[in-house]
N, C-alpha and C positions, 0 to 999 in steps of 0.2 A: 464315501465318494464313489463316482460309477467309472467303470473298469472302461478305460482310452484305449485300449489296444484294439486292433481290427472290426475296429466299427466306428460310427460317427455318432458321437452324442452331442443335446444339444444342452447348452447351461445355460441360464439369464444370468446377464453379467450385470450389475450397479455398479458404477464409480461413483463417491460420492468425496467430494473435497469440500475447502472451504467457498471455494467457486467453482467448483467442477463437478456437474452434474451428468451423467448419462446414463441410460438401463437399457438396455435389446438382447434378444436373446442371437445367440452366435454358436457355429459350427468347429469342434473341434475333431480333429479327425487325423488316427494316427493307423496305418496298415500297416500291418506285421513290424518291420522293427523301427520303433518308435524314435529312430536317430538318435542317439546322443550328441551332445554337443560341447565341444569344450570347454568353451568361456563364453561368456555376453558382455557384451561391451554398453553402455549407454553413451547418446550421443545427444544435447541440448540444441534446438533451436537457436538459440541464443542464451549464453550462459552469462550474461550482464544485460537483461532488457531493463527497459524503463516501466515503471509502475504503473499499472495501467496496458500494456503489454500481454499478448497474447502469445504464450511458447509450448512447444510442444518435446517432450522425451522421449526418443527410439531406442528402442532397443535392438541388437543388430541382429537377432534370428527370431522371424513371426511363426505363431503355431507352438508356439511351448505355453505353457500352463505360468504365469506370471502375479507375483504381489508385490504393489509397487507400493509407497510411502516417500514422509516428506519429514520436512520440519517438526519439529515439535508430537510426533509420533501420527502425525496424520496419515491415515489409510487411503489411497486412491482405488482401490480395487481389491478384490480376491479372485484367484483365481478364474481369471481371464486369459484368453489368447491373443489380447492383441498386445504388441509389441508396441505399443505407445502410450502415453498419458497427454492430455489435453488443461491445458490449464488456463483459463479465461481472465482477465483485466486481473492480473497479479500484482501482489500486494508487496512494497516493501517490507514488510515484516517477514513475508514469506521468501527471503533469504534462508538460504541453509544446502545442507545434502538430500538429494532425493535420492532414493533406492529402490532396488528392483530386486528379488529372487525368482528365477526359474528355476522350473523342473519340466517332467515327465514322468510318467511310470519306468521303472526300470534305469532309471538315468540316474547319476549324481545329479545333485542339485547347484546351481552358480548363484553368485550374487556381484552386483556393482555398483557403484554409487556417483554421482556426480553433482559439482556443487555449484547452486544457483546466487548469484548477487546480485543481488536488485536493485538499479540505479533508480534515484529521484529525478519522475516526471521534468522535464526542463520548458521553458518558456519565459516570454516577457511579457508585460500589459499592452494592449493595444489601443492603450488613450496617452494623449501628452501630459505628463507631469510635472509639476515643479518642486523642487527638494524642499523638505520638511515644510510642506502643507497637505491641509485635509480640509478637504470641501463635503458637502453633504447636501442633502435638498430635505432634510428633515427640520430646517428652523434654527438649528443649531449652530451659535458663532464658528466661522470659519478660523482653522487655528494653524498661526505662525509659528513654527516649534520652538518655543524656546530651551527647552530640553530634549534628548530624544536617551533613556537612560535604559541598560541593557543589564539584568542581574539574574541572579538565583535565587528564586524564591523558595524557600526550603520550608517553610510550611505546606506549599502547594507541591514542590517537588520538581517544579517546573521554571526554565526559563523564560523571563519575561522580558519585553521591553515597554516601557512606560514615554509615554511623548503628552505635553502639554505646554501651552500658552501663558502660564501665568494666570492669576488671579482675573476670577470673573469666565474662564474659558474651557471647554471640556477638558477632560483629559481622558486619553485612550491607553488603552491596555490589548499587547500583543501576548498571548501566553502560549507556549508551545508545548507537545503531547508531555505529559509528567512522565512517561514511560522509558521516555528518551535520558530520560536525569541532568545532571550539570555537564553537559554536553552542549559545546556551541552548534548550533544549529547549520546544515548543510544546505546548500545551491538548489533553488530547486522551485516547483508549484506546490505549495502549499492548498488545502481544503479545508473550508472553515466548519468547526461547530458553534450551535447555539449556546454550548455551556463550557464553562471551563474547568469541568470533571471529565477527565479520560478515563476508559478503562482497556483490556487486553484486546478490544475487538478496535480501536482504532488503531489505524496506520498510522506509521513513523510520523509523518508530513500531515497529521492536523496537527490546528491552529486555531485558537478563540479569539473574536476581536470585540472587545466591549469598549463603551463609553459612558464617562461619569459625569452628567449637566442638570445640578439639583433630582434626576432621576435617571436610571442606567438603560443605555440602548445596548442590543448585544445582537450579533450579527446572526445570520440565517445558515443554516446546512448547507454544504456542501458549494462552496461560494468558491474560486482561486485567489490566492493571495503568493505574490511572484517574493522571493526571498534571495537575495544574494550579496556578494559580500565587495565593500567599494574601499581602499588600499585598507584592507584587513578589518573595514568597520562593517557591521551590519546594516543591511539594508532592506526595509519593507515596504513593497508598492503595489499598489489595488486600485481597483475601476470600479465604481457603480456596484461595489458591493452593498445589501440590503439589511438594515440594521434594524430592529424592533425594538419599543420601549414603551410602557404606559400608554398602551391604544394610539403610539405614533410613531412611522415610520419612514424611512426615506433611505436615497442611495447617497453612498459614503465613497470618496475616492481622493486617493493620497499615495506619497512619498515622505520615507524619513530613512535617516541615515542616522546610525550610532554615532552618540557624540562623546 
């Protein structure tokens, strides 16, 4: 490592996170006594943002030599001087303690931690609903729920809720991330995937919505599905979400309530 004392050296610094990109090269420069310092403190943005949320971590003295980390042993940097981290449309999963060590030459070295909780996106639909119906433009019977039934699927690992019509009429399948476990599901915007195979790279809040009519439609990426809970039952409501199945497709939109 090259000697910081009474001259200016220059480093390329890379941060690289799960969503945090940056690389420039930067001025570190310490003359004759390189300060010590006694403690650093870090200070969050916002230490509960919503997912999707952009926050950034201080730390309170700039110009020290700093390795900062997250969750899950994620690395945001090495030895850089700036006394912040930037972290772009964050994820509920990336909940947890972020940390920092500082040094300098000739210094003790500090460390501090602070910890981030990631609140679920909020929102509602912005079309009219009516409870336990689902419309579509795909051809498919519109369906009156005569069930709307809420369980644990434990081959899949995942909570589901199952909503149909009775004989003769689709029936839909809401499954939620298997990651999450037998866990009731929290308040919140949901994001849909095409499959209803999760793995460690989706966030808490996907959601698969398929339909079963003689052949299976299953919904498109990245779609919102508003989830919230009505005197303690579950509730799932969608617009014009786009569903695919056997070379046909159409937009799907509805409300159902745990029954």
């Amino acid at each position: 490592m090259p000697t910081l004392q009474n001259s200016k050296t220059f480093i390329t610094v890379c941060i690289a996170g799960v969503l945090l990109i940056s690389c420039r090269k930067t001025t570190v420069s310490w003359d004759g006594d390189p300060g010590c310092v006694s403690e650093i403190k870090l200070t969050p943005s916002d230490s509960i943002p919503f997912g999707g949320d952009t926050i950034y971590i201080y730390a309170n003295h700039p110009g020290l030599l700093y390795n900062w980390s997250g969750p899950n042993n994620q690395q945001y940097g090495v030895l850089g001087n700036d006394n912040y981290i930037t972290i772009d449309n964050i994820k509920i999963n990336q909940s947890g303690w972020y940390s920092c060590g500082a040094s300098v030459p000739g210094c003790n070295p500090h460390s501090d931690s602070v910890y981030i909780r990631v609140q679920y996106p909020q929102g509602k639909p912005a079309c009219t609903l009516t409870n336990n119906l689902i419309t579509n433009t795909a051809g498919l019977p519109d369906v009156n729920a005569t069930y709307v039934r809420k369980g644990y699927d434990a081959a899949e690992g995942s909570i589901k809720v199952s909503v149909g019509g009775g004989y003769g009429y689709p029936e839909y399948y809401f499954t939620f991330n298997s990651y999450n476990g037998n866990v009731e599901p929290k308040d919140g915007v949901y994001y849909t995937k095409s499959i209803d195979v999760f793995d460690g790279q989706d966030d808490a809040n996907a959601i698969a919505m398929s339909a079963t009519y003689f052949y299976d439609f299953n919904s498109e990426d990245n779609q919102k599905i508003y989830v919230s809970h009505v005197n303690g039952k579950l509730r799932i409501a969608f617009c014009g979400i786009r569903a695919d199945g056997y070379g046909l497709s159409g937009l799907f939109s509805g409300q159902v309530t745990e029954q």
